[in-house]
Every structure is written in structure tokens, then in C-alpha cells.
C-alpha positions in Angstrom: -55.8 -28.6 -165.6 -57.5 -29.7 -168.9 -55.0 -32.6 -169.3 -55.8 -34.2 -166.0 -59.5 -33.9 -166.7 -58.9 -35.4 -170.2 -56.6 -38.4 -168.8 -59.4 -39.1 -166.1 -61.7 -39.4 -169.0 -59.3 -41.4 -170.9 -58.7 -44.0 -168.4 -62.8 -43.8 -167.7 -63.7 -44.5 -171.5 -60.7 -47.3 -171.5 -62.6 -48.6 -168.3 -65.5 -48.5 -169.9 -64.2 -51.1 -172.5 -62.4 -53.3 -169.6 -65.7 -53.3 -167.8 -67.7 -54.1 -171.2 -65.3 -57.4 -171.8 -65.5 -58.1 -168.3 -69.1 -58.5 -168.4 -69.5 -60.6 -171.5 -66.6 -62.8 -170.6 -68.4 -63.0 -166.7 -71.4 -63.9 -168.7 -71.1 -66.0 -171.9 -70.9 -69.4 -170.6 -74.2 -69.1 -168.4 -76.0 -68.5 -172.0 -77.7 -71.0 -174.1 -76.4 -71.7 -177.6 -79.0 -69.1 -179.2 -79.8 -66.0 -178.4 -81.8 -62.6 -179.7 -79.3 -60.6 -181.4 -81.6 -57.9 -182.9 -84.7 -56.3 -181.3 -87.8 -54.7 -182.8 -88.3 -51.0 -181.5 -90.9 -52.7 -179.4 -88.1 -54.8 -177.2 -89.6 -57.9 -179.2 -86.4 -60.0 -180.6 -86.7 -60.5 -184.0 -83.8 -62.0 -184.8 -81.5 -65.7 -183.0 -78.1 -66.5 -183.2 -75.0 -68.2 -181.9 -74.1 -67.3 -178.1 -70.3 -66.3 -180.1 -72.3 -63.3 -181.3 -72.1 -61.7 -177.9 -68.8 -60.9 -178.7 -69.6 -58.5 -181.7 -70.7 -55.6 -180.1 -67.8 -55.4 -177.5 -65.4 -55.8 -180.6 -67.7 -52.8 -182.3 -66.7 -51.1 -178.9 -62.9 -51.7 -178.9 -62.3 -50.8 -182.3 -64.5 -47.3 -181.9 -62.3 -46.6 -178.7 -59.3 -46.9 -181.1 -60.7 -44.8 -183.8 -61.6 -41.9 -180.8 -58.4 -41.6 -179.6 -57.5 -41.6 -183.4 -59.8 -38.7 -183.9 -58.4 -37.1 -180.7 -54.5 -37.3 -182.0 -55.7 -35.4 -185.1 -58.4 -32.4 -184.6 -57.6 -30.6 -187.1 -58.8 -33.2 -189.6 -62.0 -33.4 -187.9 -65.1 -31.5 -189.8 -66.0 -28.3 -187.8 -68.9 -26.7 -188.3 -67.8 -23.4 -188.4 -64.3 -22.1 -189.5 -61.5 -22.2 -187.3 -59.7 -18.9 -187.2 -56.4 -18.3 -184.9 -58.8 -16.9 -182.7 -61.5 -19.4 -182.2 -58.8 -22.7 -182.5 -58.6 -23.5 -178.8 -61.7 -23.0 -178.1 -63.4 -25.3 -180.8 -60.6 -27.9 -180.2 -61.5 -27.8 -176.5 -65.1 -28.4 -177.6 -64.2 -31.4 -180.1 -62.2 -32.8 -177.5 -64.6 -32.9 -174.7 -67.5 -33.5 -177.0 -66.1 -36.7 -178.5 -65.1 -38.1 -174.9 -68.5 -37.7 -174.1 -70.2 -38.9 -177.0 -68.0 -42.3 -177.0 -69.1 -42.5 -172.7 -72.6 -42.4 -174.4 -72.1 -44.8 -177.5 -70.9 -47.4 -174.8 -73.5 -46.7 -172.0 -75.8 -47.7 -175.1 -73.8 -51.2 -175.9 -73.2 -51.9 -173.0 -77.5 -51.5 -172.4 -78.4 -53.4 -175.4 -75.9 -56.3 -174.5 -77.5 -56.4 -171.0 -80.5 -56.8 -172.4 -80.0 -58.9 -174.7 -78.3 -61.7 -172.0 -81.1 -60.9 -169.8 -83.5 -61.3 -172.5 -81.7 -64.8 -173.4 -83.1 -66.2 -170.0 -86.7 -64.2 -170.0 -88.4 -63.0 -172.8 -90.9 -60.7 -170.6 -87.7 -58.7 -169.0 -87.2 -55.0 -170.6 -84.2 -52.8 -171.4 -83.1 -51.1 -168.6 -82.8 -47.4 -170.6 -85.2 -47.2 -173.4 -83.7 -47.1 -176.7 -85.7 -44.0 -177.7 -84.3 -42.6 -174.0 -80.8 -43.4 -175.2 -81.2 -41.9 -178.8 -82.1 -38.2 -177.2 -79.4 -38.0 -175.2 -77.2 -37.8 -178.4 -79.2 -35.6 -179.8 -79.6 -33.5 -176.7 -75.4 -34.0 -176.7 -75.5 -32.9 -180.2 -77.8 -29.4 -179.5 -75.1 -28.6 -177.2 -72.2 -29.1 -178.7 -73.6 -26.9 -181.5 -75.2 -24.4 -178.7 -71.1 -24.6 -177.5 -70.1 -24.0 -180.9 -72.4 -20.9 -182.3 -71.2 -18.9 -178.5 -67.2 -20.0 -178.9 -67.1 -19.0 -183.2 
């Protein structure tokens, strides 16, 4: 049963990265030649650029969905934060597992929000981030409490 759950979030977090291509590919040609490619933690851009830098972050994107599944072929490299035991293995691999399929699902929701912004922004200056940075940042950390909530019950 886990194996189906983890393909379906394979294929999701691979979808994820079609979608994010899709959507700067849909969008590049409609923007003008410079754009904001940083942002103050006020929303204020503070920083212009080519329209080519668009592509960065979906290249960011790729090559952490290839260092994931990396990461996911070889667990037992990974640093736990307890020791794993024969008796606790599966259940703080299951953990990892599921923990870092999540936390990539969360990494790209975050791209993908800044690189909406950040073509919307290109056309408006008064327009604001659809999920507030700081709104973004605590649900890692709230992912992170968690995990290690998971963790401390499963040692």
C-alpha cells in the first residue's frame, strides 16, 4: 500500500515540475526585458534583471527533484536524528520518506509562489504575493516540529 501512495506522490512532485516549466514557458514571452528578481521582506523589489532569469528558479526546481529522489534511493545515508536500531529502521525510513516528499511539495509550492509573483509583479508593482513569505516559512517549520514529534514517538 505504501508504494502506491509513494508513486502517487512521485508522479505529483514530478507534476509539480511539469506544471512549474509549463507556466514559465506559457509566460516568458508576455514579459518585458527586465524584471524584479529579488524582493525585500516587504514585497518591495529590490533587485532587476533579464526576463532569461525566469528560468533560474525552475532550473533550482529540477535539479532539487533530482537530488530528492537521490536522497530517496539512499536513506540510509540520510542524517537521522536519533539512532536507527533493527527495531526502529522501518519506521524512521517510513518517516524520511514521507517527510522528504512533503517537504519538496512545499519547497515548490514556495517557487512556484515567488515566480508568480514575481511575473505578476513585472506588470504591477502594487499586486502582492499570493502566500506570504513569512506564511510559507512556518509551514516548514511547522513540517519540521512534526517530523521530529514523528520521530521522538517512532525511536
Amino acid at each position: 500500500m505504501e508504494n502506491i501512495i509513494f508513486t502517487a506522490f512521485d508522479i505529483f512532485n514530478f507534476g509539480l515540475v511539469v506544471f512549474f516549466w509549463w507556466f514559465t514557458l506559457k509566460y516568458y514571452k508576455t514579459l518585458p526585458e527586465r524584471i524584479p528578481v529579488h524582493f525585500d521582506f516587504d514585497g518591495k523589489a529590490d533587485n532587476f534583471g533579464n526576463k532569461k532569469y525566469s528560468f533560474l528558479i525552475p532550473i533550482i526546481g529540477t535539479a532539487l527533484f533530482c537530488f530528492f529522489a537521490y536522497a530517496l534511493r539512499h536513506l540510509e545515508t540520510a542524517n537521522f536524528p536519533v539512532e536507527i536500531t533493527d527495531k526502529n529502521r522501518y519506521a524512521q525510513f517510513l518517516i524520511m520518506e514521507i517527510f522528504i516528499r512533503w517537504l519538496f511539495v512545499l519547497i515548490m509550492l514556495i517557487f512556484m509562489n515567488g515566480q508568480d509573483y514575481m511575473f505578476r509583479h513585472s506588470f504591477d508593482e502594487n499586486v502582492k504575493p499570493k502566500v506570504p513569505l513569512f506564511t510559507a516559512i512556518l509551514s516548514v517549520i511547522g513540517s519540521l516540529i512534526i517530523v521530529f514529534i514523528f520521530v521522538a514517538i517512532f525511536k
